[in-house]
C-alpha positions in Angstrom: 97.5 92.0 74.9 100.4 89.3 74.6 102.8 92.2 73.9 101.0 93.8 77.4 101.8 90.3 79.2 105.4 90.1 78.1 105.6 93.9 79.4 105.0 93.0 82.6 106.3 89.9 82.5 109.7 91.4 82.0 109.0 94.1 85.3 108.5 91.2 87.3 111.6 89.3 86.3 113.6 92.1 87.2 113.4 91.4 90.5 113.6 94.2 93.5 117.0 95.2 93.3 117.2 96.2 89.8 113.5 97.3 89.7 113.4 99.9 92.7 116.5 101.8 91.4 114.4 102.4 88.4 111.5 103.2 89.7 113.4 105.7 92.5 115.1 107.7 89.3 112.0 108.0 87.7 109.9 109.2 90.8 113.2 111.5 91.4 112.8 112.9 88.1 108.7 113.4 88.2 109.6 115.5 91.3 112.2 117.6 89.6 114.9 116.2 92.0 117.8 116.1 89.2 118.8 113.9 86.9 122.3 113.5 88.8 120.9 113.4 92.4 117.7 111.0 91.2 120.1 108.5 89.5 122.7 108.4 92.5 119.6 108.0 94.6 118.1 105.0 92.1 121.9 103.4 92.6 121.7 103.8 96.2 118.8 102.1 97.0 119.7 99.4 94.3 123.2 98.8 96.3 121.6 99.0 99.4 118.7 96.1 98.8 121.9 94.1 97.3 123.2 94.6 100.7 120.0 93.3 102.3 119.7 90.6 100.3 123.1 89.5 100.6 123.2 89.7 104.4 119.3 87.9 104.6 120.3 84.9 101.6 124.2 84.4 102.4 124.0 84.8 106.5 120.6 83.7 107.2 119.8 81.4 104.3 123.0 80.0 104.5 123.7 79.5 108.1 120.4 79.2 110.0 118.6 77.3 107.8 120.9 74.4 107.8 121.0 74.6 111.5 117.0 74.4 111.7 117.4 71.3 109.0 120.0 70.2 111.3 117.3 70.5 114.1 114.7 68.5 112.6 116.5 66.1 111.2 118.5 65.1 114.5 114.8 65.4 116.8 113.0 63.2 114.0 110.7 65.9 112.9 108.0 65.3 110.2 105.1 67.2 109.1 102.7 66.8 106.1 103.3 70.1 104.3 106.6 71.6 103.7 107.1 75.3 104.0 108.8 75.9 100.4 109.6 80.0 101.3 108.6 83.2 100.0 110.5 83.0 96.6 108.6 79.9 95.5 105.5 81.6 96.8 105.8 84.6 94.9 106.4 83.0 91.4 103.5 80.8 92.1 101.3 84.3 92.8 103.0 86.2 89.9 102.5 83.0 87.7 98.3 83.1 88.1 96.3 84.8 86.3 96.0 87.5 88.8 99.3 87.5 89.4 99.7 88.9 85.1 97.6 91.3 86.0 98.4 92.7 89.4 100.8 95.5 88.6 98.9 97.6 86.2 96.0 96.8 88.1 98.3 97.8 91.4 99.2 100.9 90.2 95.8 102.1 88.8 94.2 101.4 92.8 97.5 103.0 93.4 96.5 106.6 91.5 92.9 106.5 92.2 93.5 106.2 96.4 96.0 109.3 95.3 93.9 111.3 93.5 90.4 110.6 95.9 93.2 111.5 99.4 92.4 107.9 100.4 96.0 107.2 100.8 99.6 109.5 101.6 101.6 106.7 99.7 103.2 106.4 96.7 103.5 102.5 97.0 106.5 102.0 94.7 107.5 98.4 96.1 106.0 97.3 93.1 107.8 94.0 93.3 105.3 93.4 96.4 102.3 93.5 94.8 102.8 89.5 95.0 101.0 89.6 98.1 98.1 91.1 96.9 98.1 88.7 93.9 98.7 85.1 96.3 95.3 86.1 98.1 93.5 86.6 94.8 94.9 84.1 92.9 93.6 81.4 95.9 90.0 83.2 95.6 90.5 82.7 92.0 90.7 78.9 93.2 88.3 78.7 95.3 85.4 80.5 93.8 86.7 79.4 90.0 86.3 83.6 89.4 89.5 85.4 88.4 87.4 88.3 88.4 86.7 87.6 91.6 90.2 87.1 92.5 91.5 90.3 91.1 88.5 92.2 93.7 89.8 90.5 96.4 93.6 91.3 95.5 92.1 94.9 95.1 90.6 94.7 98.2 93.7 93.3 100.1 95.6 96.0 98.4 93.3 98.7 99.6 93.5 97.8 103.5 97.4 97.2 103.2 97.5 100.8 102.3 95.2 102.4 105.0 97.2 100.6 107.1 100.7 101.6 105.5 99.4 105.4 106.0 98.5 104.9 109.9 101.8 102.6 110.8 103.9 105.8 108.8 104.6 107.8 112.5 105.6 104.3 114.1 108.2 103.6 111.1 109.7 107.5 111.4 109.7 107.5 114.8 110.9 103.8 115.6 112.6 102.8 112.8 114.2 106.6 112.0 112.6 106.4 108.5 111.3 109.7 108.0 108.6 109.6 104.7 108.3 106.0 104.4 105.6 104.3 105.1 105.5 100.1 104.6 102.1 98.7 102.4 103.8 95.7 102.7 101.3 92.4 102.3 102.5 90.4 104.9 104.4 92.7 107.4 101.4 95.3 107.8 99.2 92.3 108.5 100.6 92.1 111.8 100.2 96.4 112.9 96.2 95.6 114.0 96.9 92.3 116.2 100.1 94.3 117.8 97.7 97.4 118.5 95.1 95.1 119.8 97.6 93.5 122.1 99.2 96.4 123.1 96.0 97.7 124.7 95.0 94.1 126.2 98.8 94.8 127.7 98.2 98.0 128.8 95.1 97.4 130.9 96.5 94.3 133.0 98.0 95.8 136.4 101.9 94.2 136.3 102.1 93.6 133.3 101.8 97.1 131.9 105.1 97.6 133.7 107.3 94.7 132.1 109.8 96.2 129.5 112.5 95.0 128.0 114.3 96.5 125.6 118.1 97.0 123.9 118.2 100.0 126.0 117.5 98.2 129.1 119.6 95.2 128.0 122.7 97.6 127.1 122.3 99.2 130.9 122.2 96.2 132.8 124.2 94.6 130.7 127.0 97.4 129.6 128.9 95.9 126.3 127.4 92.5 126.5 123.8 93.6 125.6 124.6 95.1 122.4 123.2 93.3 119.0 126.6 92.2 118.2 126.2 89.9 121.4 123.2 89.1 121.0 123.1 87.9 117.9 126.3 85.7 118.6 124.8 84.4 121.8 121.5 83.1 120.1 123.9 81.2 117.8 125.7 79.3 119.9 121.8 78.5 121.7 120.7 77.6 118.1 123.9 75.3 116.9 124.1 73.5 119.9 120.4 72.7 119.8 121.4 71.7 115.4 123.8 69.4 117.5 126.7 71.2 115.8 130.8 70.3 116.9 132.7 73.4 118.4 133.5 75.0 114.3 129.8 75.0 113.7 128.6 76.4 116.4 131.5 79.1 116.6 130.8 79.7 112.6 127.0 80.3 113.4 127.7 82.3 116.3 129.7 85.0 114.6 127.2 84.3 111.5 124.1 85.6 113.4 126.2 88.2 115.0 127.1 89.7 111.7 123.5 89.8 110.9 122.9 91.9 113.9 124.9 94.3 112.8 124.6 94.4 109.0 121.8 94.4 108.1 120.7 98.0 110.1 124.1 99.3 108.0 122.3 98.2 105.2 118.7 99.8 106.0 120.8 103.3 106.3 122.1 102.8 102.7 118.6 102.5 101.9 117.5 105.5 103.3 120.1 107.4 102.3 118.9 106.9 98.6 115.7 107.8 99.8 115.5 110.5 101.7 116.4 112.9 99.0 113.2 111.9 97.1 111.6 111.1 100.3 111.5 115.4 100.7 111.1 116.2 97.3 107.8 114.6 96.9 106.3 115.9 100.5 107.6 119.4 98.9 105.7 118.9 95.7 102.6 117.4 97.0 102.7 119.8 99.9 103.0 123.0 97.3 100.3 121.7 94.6 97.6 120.2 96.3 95.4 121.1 98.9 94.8 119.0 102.2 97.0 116.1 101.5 98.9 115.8 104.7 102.4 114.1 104.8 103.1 111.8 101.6 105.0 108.8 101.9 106.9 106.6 99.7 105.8 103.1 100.4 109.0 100.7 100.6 109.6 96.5 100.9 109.5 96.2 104.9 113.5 94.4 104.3 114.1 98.3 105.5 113.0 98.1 108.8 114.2 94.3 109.7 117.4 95.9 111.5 116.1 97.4 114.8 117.9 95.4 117.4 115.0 93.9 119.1 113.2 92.8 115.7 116.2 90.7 115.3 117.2 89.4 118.4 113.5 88.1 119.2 113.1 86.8 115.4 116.3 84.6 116.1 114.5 83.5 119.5 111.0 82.4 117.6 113.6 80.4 115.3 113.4 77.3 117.0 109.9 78.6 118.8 108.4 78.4 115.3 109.8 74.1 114.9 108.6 73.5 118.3 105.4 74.7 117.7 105.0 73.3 115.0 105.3 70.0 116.3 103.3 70.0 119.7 100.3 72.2 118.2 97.7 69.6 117.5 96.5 69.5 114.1 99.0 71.6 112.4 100.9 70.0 109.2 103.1 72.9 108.2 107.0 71.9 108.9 108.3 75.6 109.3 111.6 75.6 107.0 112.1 77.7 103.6 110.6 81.0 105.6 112.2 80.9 108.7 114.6 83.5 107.7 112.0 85.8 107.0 110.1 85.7 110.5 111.8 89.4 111.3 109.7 90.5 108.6 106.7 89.8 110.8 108.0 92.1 113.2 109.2 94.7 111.2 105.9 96.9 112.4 104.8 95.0 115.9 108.0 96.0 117.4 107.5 99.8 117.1 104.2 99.1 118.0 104.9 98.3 121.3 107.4 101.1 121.8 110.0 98.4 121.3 109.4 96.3 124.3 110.6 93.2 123.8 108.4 91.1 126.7 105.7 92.7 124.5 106.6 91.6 120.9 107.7 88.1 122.0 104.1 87.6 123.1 102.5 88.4 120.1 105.2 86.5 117.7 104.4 83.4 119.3 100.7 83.6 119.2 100.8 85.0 115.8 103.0 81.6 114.5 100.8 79.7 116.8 97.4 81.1 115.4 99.5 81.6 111.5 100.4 77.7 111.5 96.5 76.9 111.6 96.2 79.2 109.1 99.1 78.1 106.6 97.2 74.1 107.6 94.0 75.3 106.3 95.2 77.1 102.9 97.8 74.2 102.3 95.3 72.6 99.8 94.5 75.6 97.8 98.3 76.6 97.5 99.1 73.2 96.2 96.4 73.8 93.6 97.6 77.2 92.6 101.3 75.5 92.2 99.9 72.9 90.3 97.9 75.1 88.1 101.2 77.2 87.1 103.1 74.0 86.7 105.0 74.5 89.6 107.5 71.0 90.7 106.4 70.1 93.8 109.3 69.3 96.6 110.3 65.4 96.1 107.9 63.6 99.0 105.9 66.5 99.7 101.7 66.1 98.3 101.3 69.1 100.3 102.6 72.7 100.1 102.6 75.9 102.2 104.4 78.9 103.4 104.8 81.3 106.7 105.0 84.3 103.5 102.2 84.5 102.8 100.4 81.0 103.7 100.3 82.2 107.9 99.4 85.8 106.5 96.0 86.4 108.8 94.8 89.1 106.1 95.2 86.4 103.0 93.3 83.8 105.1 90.6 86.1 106.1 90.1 87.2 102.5 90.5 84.1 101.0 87.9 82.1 103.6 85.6 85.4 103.1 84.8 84.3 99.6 83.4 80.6 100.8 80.1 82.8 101.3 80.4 83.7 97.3 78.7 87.1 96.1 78.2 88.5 100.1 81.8 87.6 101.2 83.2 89.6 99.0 80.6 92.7 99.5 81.2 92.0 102.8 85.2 92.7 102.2 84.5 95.4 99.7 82.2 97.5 102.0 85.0 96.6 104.9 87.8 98.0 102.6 85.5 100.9 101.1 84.8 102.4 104.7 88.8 102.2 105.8 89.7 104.4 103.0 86.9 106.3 103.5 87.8 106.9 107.2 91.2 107.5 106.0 90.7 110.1 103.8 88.9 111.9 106.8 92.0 111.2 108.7 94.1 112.7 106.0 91.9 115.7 105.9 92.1 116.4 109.8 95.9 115.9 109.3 96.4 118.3 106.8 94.4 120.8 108.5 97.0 120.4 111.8 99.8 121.0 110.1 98.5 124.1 108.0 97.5 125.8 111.6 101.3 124.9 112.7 
């Protein structure tokens, strides 16, 4: 068992961009891609979340967070809980007891959803399982269960891939990402309140009609409309708001503009790694099993962060997300560590909504309004599942929470669920049961379309 721990102990420590490569090849090979073409592929994806992570830790993390510190410093801003970010998050998941557990665990739900047609994805993010383990390692907290914290991170696991499999079109179509789907914890979270608003949208006379998006922008605008000016406008809004001299606004400006433009560059390294595999799996699972439908490989949302108006309205709910934070009433959560990773939240809303920017913008800032509450209320048992893994708290800070995944509306719901003991978590298993059982129906129907094609 301790040699088991250690195992996956190791996986985790690898981190995503030496992890995926690996697991790429060896999907390219299982599908009798090549060795040649599955290792480039592997490399490709590796380089490519190197990219990301470069563009998201040494532009954003480097520039825009010190201009939101800047911000809340100069305006006197204090909150109880401090948002300590996704990375701190993760290690305190990974670090519970659920969180040793979650990747075998992961890939077993994985393979049984596979083999019973409850699922078209191939969930190979397995760095992201993290998400699955924060909600169950909190339900582990609350109802002193780890068995009943790994359920519930079985459970949370289950729905985030139903909903990977239905958000798949939106992602090929919006996102040009053909055979990826995204069963990613926190960003697929978001795809049912975007569909629910979208319809509330759709049925109010006026407002149906309001769209805004790059397109539009880039015809009204010509040159000036383009993410490259976007991005550097929104910097200059942000640094003069940090209080910055003429340097630092200038230096953010061009900062934000880069990441505009880099990081959908990056994305296309991705894919270009993937698609390759991407076909060879829909070939093999098309030509050895019956009624499966489209397969998709389920990737780290980081892929889809680039569409223009994903990043242009996440650098707007910047300083949206500090403001709210301060004039919502009863909130304790200073946004700060995650603020970079608010495009993440849109990664799915925004081809949701066909890419309307009026639309998205809408749902961002009641999501961080309704996601702060949220992030309040689990702040206690976060701080206990930190303590518990002998996390150091921040200097000052009793309290700790996070946007990823503390605001995640999934985690809270099936977190709060298990206050009820023994029902709550029927009630979530018979919830998660009948979505994969209406999914494999779903699959079946689909499958059925495209052999009459």
């Amino acid at each position: 068992m301790e040699a088991i721990v250690n195992f996956f102990d190791f996986i985790q420590d690898l981190g995503v961009s030496v992890l995926m490569p690996i697991v790429i090849f060896l999907i390219g090979l299982a599908f009798k891609t090549g060795f040649g073409k599955s290792l480039k592929a592997g490399l490709t994806v590796g380089v490519g979340f190197i990219g990301l992570n470069l563009v998201i830790n040494e532009l954003l993390g480097t520039s825009l967070s010190p201009a939101v510190k800047e911000m809340i410093t100069r305006f006197g801003l204090e909150l109880q809980a401090i948002d300590i970010g996704w990375p701190a998050t993760a290690a305190i998941a990974f670090g519970s007891t659920v969180g040793i557990i979650i990747i075998p665990v992961g890939l077993v739900v994985n393979i049984v959803m596979l083999l019973t047609n409850t699922t078209q994805t191939v969930n190979v993010d397995i760095w992201d399982y993290w998400h699955f383990a924060f909600s169950g390692a909190l339900v582990a907290i609350l109802t002193n269960s780890v068995m009943y914290g790994v359920i519930a991170a079985v459970f949370n696991m289950i729905i985030i891939m139903v909903l990977g499999d239905i958000t798949a079109p939106y992602v090929e179509k919006s996102l040009d990402l053909p055979g990826v789907s995204l069963p990613h914890g926190f960003t697929a979270a978001y795809a049912p309140i975007a569909m629910l608003f979208n319809k509330i949208f759709d049925a109010i006379p006026g407002v149906r009609n309001i769209n805004i998006s790059t397109e539009k922008l880039q015809e009204k605008f010509g040159v000036f409309g383009e993410p490259i000016f976007v991005g550097s406008i929104l910097g200059v809004f942000i640094g003069i708001l940090a209080g910055y001299d003429v340097k630092g606004v200038l230096t953010l400006a061009i900062s934000l503009a880069a990441v505009l433009v880099l990081i959908p560059k990056m994305a296309a390294l991705l894919m270009e790694g993937l698609i390759p595999i991407s076909d060879a799996a829909s070939e093999y699972i098309q030509e050895n099993f019956k009624n499966r439908g489209k397969i998709y490989i389920g990737l780290d949302s980081a892929i889809g962060v680039g569409h223009p108006v994903t990043m242009a309205i996440s650098l707007v709910l910047v300083p949206m997300a500090v403001f709210l934070a301060v004039i919502l009433p009863g909130n304790q959560v200073m946004p700060f560590a995650d603020l970079a990773t608010i495009p993440w939240m849109f990664v799915l809303i925004t081809p949701i909504v066909r890419g309307n920017a009026f639309r998205a913008i809408i749902i961002g800032i009641v999501s961080l309004t309704v996601g702060l509450y949220l992030a309040t209320d689990l702040a206690p048992l976060m701080t206990s599942a930190a303590s518990n893994v002998g996390f150091a708290m921040p200097e000052g800070s009793e309290l700790i929470s996070s946007i990823v995944d503390g605001a995640n509306p999934l985690s809270w719901i099936i977190v709060r669920a298990n206050e009820f003991g023994t029902i709550g978590l029927i009630v979530l298993g018979v919830f998660a049961v009948g979505l994969a059982i209406w999914n494999r129906r779903r699959i079946i129907k689909e499958a059925r379309g495209l052999k009459t094609e």
